[in-house]
N, C-alpha and C positions, 0 to 999 in steps of 0.2 A: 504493500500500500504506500509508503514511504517515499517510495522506488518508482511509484505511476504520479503520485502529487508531483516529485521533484520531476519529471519530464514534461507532464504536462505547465507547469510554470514554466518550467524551461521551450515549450515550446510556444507560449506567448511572447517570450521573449523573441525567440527567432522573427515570430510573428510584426511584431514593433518593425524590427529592421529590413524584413521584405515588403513590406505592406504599405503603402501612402494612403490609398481608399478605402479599403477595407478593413482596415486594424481597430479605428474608433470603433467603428460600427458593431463588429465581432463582439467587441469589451460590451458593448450595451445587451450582450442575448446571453439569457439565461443558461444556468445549468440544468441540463448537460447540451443544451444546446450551441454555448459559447464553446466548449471544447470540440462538438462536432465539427462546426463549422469552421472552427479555429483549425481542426485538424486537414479538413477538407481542403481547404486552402491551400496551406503549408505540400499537401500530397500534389497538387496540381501547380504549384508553382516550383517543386522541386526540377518537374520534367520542361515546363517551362525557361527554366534557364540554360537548360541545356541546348534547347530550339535556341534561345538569343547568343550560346556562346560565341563572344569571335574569336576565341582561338580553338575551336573546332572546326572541320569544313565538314560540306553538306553530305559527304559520305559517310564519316564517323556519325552525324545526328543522326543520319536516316538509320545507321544501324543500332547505335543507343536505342532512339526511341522504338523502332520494333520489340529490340530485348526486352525491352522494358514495360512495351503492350502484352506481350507475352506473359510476363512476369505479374503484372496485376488482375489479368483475363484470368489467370490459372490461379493454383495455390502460390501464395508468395513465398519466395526462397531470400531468406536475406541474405545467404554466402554466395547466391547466384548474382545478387544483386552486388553487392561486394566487387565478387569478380570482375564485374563487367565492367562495370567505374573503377578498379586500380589503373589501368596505365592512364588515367585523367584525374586520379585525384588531387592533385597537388593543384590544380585549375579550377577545380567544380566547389563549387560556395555550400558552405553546412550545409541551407536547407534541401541540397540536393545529395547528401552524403550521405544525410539522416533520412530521408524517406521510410525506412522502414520503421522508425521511431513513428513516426508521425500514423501512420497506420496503427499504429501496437495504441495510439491513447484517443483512436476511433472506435465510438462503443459498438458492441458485438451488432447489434440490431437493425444497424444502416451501413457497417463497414464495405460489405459488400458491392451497396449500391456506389459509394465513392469511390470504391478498386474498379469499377465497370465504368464509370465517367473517366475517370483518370486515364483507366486504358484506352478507350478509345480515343480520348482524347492525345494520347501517344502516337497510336498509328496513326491519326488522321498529321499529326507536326510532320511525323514520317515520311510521308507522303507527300509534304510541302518542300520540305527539303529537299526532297527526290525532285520535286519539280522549281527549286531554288527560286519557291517563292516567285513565281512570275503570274499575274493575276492580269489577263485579259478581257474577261468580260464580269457584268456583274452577278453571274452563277459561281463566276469563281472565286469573287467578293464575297457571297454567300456562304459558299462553301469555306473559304480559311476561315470566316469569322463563326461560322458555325465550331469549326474545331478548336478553336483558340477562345470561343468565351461564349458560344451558344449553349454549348457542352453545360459548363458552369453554371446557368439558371439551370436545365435541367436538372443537373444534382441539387441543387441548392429548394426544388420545387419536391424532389425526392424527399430530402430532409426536412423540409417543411408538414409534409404528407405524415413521416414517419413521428413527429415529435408529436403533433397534437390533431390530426386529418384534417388538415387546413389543405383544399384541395387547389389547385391553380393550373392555368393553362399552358400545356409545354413548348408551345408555337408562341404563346407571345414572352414565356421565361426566354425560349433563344433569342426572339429580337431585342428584349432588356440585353441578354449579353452583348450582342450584335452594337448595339448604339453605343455601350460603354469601351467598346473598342475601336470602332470605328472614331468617337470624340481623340482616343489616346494615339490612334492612325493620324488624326492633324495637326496634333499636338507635338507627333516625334516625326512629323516628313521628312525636314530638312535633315534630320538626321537616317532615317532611313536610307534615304537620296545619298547620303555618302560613304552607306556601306553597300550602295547598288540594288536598295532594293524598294521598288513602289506596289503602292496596294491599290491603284487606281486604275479604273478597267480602260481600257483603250476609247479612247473619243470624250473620256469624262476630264471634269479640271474641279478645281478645289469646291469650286460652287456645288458638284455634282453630289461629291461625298461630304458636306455639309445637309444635302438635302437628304442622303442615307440616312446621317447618324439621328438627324430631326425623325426621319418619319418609325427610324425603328428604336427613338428612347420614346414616341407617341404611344407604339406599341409596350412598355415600360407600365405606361402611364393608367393603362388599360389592365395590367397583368396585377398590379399591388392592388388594385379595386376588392381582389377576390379575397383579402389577406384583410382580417381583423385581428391577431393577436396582435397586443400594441408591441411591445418588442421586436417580433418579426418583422412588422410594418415600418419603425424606426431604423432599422436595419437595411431594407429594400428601399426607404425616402433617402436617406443620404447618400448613396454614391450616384442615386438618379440625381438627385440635385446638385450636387458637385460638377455633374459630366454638364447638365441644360445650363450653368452657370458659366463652366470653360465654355461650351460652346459660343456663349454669348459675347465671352470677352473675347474671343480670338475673331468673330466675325466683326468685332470692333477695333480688330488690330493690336490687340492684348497679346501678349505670350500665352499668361496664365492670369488664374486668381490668384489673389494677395494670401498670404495666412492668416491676416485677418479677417479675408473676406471668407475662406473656410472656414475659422472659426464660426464667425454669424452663423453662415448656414447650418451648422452642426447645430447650433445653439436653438437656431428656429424650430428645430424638427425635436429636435429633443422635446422640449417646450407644449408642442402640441397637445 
């Protein structure tokens, strides 16, 4: 028992330092809902960094992440998993080391459904990289934001389901992830653009994927409607309203929000 508190705090911590949107929000959901969610996170951002490494090429990702879909689809091996990340450990960041921690303080009763998000959400990065991220139309817009963060509502409507049968819809859970990606696609272009890589379908320009991340945090807007536990709901209003807030300032020429203006907003919604 000892031995699960001390990780589980320990993986709040991790939490803090991977997490900009997510982390406040997490701290506000209940137990054992803060650790699911906490953990769920932490599992899906491990494979995640592995997708952003730059000093991986797109062969070594594409085969990580299979191993790795593999590895969650099935029973999890942590010596398998071990294995696979030695010749890159000295490169890959805790919360990718640790993965199997972060599963072990996933309660028994939704683990599964997070090891099936996660995976697939592996192979679908896999397959990005196999295709080095080149997105020409907007199926194909759809398709990487479906695996990189459409995925993510659906888990998150999973655990929602399993903690209290608060029921929600899984087509508008992926456009909520869709829109909070697609905001963070405009946010990181210029940098994208200098590691070679656009998420802008052919014929579109900045106005285009402005009018995506609009019409699918709408879809957002539509999905929390179905969510009455107040926690939940304080959970699901603040990074929607972080992402229609960036949006706002960057269509006015803004980098970003202030931290104070995050502040505010957290403060609003709390409040409610």
């Amino acid at each position: 028992m000892i031995k699960k508190t001390s990780l589980e705090k320990d993986a709040m911590r991790v939490l803090k330092q991977t997490s900009r949107t997510f982390y406040i929000p997490i701290t506000l959901l209940k137990q054992p809902l803060k650790m699911t969610v906490g953990s769920a996170y932490l599992c899906m951002r491990a494979i995640d960094e592995i997708e952003d490494h730059e000093a991986l090429d797109n062969s070594k990702k594409q085969a990580m992440l299979n191993a790795i879909s593999i590895l969650l689809l099935n029973k999890f091996d942590q010596q398998a998993y071990n294995e696979l990340l030695a010749p890159h450990k000295e490169i890959l960041p805790e919360v990718t080391l640790r993965l199997g921690e972060w599963i072990e303080v996933c309660p028994a009763g939704i683990v599964d459904k997070v090891l099936e998000s996660t995976g697939v959400m592996a192979k679908g990065m896999a397959d990005w990289a196999a295709r080095d991220w080149v997105v020409n139309t907007e199926e194909d817009l759809d398709d990487y934001t479906y695996y990189v963060a459409g995925l993510v509502g659906v888990m998150l409507s999973d655990i929602w389901e399993w903690y209290d049968g608060t029921i929600t819809d899984r087509e508008l859970a992926i456009g909520y992830g869709r829109g909070l990606q697609a905001v963070n696609m405009l946010r990181n272009q210029e940098e994208d653009a200098e590691r070679g890589v656009t998420f802008i379908p052919d014929g579109w320009n900045r106005d285009d994927l402005f009018a995506y991340a609009s019409e699918n945090l709408d879809k957002a807007d539509t999905y929390i409607k179905s969510i009455h536990t107040r926690h939940i709901l304080h959970f699901c209003k603040i990074p929607l309203a972080l992402a229609k807030r960036t949006l706002s300032a960057m269509q006015n020429g803004k980098e970003k929000m202030s931290r104070s203006e995050v502040e505010e907003t957290v403060d609003e919604i709390i409040k409610e």
